[in-house]
C-alpha positions as CSV (number, residue, x, y, z in Angstrom):
1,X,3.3,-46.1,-43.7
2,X,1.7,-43.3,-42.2
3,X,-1.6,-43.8,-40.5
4,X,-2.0,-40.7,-38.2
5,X,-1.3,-42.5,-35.0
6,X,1.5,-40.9,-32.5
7,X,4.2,-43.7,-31.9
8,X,4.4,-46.1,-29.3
9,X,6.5,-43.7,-26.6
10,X,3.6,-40.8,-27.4
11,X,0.9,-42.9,-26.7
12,X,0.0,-44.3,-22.9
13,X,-0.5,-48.0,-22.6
14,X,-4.0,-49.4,-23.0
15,X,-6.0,-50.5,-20.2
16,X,-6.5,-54.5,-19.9
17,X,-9.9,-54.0,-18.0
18,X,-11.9,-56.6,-17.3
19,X,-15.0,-56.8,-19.9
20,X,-17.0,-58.4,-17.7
21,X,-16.5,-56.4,-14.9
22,X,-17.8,-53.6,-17.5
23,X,-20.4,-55.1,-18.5
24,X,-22.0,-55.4,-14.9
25,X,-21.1,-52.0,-14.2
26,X,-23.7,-48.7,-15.1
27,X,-23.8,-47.1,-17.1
28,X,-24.1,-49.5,-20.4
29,X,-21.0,-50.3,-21.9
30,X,-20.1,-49.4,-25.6
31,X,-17.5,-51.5,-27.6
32,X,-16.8,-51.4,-31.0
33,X,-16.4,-54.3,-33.8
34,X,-13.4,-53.9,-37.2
35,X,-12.4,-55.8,-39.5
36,X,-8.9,-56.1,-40.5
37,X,-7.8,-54.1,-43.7
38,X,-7.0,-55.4,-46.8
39,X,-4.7,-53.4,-48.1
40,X,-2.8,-49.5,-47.4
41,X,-5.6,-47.7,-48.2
42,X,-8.2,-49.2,-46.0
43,X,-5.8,-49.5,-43.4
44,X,-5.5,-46.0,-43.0
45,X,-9.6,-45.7,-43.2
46,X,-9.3,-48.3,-40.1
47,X,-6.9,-46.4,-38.1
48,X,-8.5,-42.9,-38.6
49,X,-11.8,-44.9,-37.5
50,X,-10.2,-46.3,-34.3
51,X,-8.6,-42.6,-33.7
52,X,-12.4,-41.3,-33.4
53,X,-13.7,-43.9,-31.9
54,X,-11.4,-44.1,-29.2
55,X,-12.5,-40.8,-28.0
56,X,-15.9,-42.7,-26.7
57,X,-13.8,-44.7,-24.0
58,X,-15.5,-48.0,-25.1
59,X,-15.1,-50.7,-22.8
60,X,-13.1,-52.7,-25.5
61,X,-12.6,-53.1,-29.0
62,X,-12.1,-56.6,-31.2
63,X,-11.0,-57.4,-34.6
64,X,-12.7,-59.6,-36.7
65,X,-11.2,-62.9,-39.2
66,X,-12.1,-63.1,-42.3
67,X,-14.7,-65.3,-43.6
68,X,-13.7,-68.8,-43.2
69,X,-11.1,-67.9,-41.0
70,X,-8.8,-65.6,-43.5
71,X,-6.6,-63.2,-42.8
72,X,-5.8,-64.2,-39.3
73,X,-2.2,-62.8,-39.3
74,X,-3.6,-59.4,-40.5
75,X,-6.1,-59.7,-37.0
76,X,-3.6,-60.8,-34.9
77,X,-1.3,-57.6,-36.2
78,X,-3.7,-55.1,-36.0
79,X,-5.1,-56.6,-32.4
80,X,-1.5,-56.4,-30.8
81,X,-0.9,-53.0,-32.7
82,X,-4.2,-51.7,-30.8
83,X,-2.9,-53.3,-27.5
84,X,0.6,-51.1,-28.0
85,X,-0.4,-48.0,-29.3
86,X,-3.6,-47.1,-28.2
87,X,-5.8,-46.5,-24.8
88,X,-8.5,-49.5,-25.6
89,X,-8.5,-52.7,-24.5
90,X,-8.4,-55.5,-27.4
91,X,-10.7,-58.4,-27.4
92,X,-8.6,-60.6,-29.8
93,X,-10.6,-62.9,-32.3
94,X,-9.7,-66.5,-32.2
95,X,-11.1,-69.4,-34.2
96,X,-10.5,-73.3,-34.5
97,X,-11.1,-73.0,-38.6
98,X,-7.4,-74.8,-40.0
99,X,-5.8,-74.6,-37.0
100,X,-3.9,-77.1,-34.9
101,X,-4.1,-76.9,-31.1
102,X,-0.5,-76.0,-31.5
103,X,-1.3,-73.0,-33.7
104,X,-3.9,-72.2,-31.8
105,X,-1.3,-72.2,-28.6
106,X,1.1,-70.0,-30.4
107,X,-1.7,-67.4,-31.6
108,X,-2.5,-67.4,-27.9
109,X,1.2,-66.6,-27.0
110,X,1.3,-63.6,-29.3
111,X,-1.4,-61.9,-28.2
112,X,0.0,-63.1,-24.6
113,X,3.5,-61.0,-25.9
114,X,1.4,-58.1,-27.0
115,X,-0.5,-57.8,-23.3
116,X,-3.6,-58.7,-24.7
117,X,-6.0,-61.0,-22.2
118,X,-9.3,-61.1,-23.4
119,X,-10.1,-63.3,-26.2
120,X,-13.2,-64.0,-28.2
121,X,-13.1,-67.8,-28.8
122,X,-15.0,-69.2,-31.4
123,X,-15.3,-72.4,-34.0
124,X,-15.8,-70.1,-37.4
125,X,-17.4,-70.6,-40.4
126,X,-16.3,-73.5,-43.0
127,X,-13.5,-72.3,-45.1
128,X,-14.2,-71.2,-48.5
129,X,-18.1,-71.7,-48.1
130,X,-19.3,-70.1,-44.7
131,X,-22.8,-72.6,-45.1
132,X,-20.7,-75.7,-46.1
133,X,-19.9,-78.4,-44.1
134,X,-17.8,-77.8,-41.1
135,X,-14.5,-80.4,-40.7
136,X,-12.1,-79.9,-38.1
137,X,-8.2,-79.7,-38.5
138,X,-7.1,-83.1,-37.9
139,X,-4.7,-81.9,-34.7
140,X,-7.5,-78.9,-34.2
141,X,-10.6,-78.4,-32.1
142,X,-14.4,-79.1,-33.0
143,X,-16.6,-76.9,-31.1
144,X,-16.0,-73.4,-29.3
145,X,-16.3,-74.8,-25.8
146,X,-12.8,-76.4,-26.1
147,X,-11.4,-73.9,-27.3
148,X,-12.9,-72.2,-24.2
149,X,-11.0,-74.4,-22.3
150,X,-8.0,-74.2,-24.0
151,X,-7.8,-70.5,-24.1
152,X,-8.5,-71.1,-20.3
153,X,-6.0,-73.2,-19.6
154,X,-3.1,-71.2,-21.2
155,X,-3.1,-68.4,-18.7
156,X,-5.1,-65.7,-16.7
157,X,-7.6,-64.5,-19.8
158,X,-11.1,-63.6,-19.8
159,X,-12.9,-65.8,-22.4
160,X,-15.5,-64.4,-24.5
161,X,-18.1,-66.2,-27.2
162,X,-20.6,-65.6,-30.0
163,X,-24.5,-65.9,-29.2
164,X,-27.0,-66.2,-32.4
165,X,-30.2,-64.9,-31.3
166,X,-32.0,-65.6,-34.6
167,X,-30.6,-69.3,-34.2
168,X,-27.2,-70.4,-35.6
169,X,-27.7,-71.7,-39.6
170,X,-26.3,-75.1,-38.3
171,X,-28.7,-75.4,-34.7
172,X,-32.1,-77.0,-35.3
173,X,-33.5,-74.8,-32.6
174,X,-33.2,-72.1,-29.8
175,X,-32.9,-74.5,-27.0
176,X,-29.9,-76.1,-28.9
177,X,-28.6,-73.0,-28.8
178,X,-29.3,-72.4,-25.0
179,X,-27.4,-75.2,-24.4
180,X,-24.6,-74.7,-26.6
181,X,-24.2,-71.5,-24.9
182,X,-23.9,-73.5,-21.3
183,X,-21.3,-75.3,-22.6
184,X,-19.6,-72.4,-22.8
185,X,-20.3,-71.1,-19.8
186,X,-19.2,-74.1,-18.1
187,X,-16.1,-74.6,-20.3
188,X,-15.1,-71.3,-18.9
189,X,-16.8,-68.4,-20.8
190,X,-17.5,-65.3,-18.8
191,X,-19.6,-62.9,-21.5
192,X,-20.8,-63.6,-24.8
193,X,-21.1,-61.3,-27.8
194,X,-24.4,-62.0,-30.5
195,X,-24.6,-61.4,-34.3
196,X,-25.8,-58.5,-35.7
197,X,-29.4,-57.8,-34.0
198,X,-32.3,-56.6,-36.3
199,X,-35.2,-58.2,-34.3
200,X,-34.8,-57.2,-30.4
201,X,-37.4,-59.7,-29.1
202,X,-35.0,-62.4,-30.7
203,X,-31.9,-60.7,-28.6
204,X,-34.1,-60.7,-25.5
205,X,-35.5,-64.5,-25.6
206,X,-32.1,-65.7,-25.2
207,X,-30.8,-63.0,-23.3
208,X,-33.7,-64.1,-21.2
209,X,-33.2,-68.2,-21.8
210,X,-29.3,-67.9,-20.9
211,X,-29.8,-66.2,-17.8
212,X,-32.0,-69.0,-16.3
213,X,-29.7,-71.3,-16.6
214,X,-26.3,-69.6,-16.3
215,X,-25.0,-65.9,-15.1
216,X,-23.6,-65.4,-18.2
217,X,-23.8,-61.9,-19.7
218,X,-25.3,-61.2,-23.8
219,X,-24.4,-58.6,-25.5
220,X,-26.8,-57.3,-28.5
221,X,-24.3,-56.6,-32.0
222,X,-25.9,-53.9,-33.9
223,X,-25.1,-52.8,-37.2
224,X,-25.9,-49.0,-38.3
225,X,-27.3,-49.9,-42.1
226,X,-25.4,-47.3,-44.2
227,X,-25.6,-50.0,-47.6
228,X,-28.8,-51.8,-48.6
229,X,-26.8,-53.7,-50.7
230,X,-24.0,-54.5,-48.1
231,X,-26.4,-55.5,-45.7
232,X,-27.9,-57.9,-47.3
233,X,-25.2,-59.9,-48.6
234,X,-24.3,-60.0,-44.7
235,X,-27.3,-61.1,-43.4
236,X,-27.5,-64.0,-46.4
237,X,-23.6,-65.0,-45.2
238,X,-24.3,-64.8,-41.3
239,X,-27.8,-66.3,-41.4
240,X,-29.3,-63.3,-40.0
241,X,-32.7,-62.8,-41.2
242,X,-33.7,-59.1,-42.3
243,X,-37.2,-58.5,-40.7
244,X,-40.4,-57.5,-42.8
245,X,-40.7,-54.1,-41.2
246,X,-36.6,-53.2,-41.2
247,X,-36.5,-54.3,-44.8
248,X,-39.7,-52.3,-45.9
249,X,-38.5,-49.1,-44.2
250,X,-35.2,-49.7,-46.1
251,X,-36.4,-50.9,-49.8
252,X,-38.9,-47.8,-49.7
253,X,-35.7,-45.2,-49.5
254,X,-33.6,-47.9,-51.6
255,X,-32.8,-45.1,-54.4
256,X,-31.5,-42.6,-52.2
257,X,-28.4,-43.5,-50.7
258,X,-28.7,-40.6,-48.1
259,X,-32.2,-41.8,-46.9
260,X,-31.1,-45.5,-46.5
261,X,-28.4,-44.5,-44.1
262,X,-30.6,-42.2,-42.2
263,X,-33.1,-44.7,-41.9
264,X,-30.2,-47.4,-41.0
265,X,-29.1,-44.9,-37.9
266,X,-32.8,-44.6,-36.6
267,X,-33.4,-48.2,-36.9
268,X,-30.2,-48.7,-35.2
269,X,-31.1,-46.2,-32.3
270,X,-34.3,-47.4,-32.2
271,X,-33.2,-51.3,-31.3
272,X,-30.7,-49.9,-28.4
273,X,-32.7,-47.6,-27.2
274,X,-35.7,-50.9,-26.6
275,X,-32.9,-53.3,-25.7
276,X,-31.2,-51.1,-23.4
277,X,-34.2,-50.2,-21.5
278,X,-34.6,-53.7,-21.5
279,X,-31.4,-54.7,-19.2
280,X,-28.8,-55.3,-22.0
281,X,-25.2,-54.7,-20.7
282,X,-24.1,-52.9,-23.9
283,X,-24.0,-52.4,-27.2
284,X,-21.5,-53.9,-29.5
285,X,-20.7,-51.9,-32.5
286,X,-20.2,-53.8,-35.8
287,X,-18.3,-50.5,-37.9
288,X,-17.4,-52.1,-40.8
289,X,-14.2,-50.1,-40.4
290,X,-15.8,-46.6,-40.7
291,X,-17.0,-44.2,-37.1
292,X,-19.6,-41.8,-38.8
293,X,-22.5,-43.8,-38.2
294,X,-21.3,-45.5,-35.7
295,X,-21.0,-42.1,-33.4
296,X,-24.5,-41.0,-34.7
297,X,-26.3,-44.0,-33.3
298,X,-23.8,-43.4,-30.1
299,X,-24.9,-39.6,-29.6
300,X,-28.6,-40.4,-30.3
301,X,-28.7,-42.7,-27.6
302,X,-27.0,-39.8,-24.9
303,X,-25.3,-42.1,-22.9
């Protein structure tokens, strides 16, 4: 299939920097979040995104699973197909949901194959009901720290993880979630990566939290709204609350599809412009597959 890209000889190597090297490093880093595609069609509307995007230089890229932990072949494909033939450095997706230790050791060994060495490691949501009850694989791992440590222990990688600033739907409170993040830390987590952001005084008390206990570096996801509809099925899924004065400014456009996006973009330049000028290492991208907004929100920000 055709998707726009030069082959593999046309194309130089990408770069396995180190993320957290990047992140520490002015100016802010930029790195941008897909989803892998579903079918020809989107996968071509991926690509062409990746193609525009790449132009920024981001300081690396990842590719999402599926909710409850679908569609992992189709990351793992498109991850070490970004590691071949492109300039960006992957930051490959793996969770513990259905998977063996053994799985889990092969999934490591193909993104190993592919050159890839930095790897998001996280638990994932319950199959088939992201707010049900979690249950580990019987031969599989229960909490992200040991897959930390596994990932760790597998080779030279740089291990990244998820941070919840608006709590995770399963932690009875932020200092739970301090902790949780510790763990990581300890189990050998060098950066960590946070939902979508809508409230930046939620990003910056445990950006602020973490960094008393652990030198640990959190950086804010932010999501350009393009979709009223779209964004609030994902904030109902992640747990991510919408708050009053984002979702006022967006229900009072709600009949104008035009408006909602531009009000999405200035909402989303607004919150990295406050949580950039508050020390945040970066901005991570969610694109749901498509650069437009994306590059807006990027250019407003002049960086």
């Amino acid at each position: 299939m055709a998707t726009g890209l030069p082959s593999r000889l046309e194309r130089p190597t990408h770069v396995t920097a180190s993320i957290p090297a990047n992140l520490a490093a002015p100016p802010a880093s930029i790195s941008f979040e897909f989803f892998p595609p579903k079918d020809d069609a989107s996968e071509a509307a991926l690509w062409q995104a990746i193609r525009r995007l790449e132009a920024v230089r981001p300081a690396f890229v990842s590719v999402t699973y599926g909710a409850g932990g679908s569609t992992q072949d189709r990351t793992v494909r498109v991850t070490e197909r970004i590691s071949r033939e492109t300039t960006l450095t992957p930051l490959a997706h793996l969770t513990c949901v259905g998977a063996s230790v053994g799985s889990l050791r092969r999934v490591v060994g193909q993104y190993a194959s592919a050159g890839v060495r930095n790897v998001l490691a996280l638990r994932g949501d319950p199959p088939g009901d992201v707010r049900g009850q979690w249950v580990a694989h019987p031969g599989g791992l229960d909490h992200a720290d040991q897959l930390v440590a596994l990932v760790r222990s597998l080779g030279d990688f740089t291990v990244g993880v998820a941070a919840f600033p608006d709590v995770h739907p399963e932690s009875p409170d932020l200092d739970h979630d301090v902790e949780v993040l510790v763990r990581k830390a300890d189990a050998g987590a060098t950066f960590a990566v946070t939902q979508m952001v809508f409230d930046a005084d939620a990003y910056l008390r445990l950006r602020d939290r973490v960094a008393e206990r652990r030198d640990l570096p959190v950086t804010p996801g932010l999501m350009p709204v393009t979709n009223l509809r779209q964004i609030a099925r994902m904030s109902e899924l992640m747990g991510t609350p919408l708050p009053a004065p984002v979702l006022d400014r967006l229900t009072a456009v709600a009949d104008d599809a035009d408006a909602v996006r531009a009000v999405g973009v200035q909402i989303a330049t607004e919150l990295a412009e406050r949580m950039l000028a508050e020390g945040a290492p970066g901005i991570h991208f969610i694109t749901m597959n498509r650069s437009t907004a994306t590059l807006e929100v990027y250019r407003n920000l002049s960086l």
